[in-house]
C-alpha positions, 0 to 999 in steps of 0.5 A, spaced: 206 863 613 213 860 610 219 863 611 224 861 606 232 862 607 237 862 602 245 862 603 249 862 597 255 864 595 256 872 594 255 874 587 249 873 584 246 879 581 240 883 583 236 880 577 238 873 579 235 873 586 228 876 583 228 871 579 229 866 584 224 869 589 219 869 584 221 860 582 222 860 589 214 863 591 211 860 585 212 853 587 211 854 594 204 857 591 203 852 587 205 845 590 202 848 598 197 853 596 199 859 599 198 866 596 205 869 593 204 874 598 204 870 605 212 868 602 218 871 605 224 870 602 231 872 606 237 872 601 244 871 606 251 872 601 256 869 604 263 869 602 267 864 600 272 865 606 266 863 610 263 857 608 266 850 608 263 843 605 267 837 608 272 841 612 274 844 607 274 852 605 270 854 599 275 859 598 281 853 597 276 849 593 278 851 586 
């Protein structure tokens, strides 16, 4: 079922990523009708020093 990746900054807490797995599971349930527990939800941390918007570096960007 689905399969949902999230990449974000480094940094979020534990508690923050719960909190957005379990928003991200109920408006998939709710919105496609699938039961919580056929989603999957990956958390990918990537650091500033590896992420670019526009070519240019999230880590120069202030």
């Amino acid at each position: 079922m689905p399969v949902v990746n999230v990449a974000m900054y480094a940094g979020r807490t534990d508690q923050q990523k719960s909190d957005l797995a379990k928003a991200i599971t109920k408006a998939i349930s709710e919105t496609a009708g699938i039961p919580d527990s056929a989603t999957t939800i990956i958390f990918q941390d990537v650091e500033k020093t590896e992420w670019a918007v526009g070519g240019v570096m999230a880590s120069e960007d202030q």
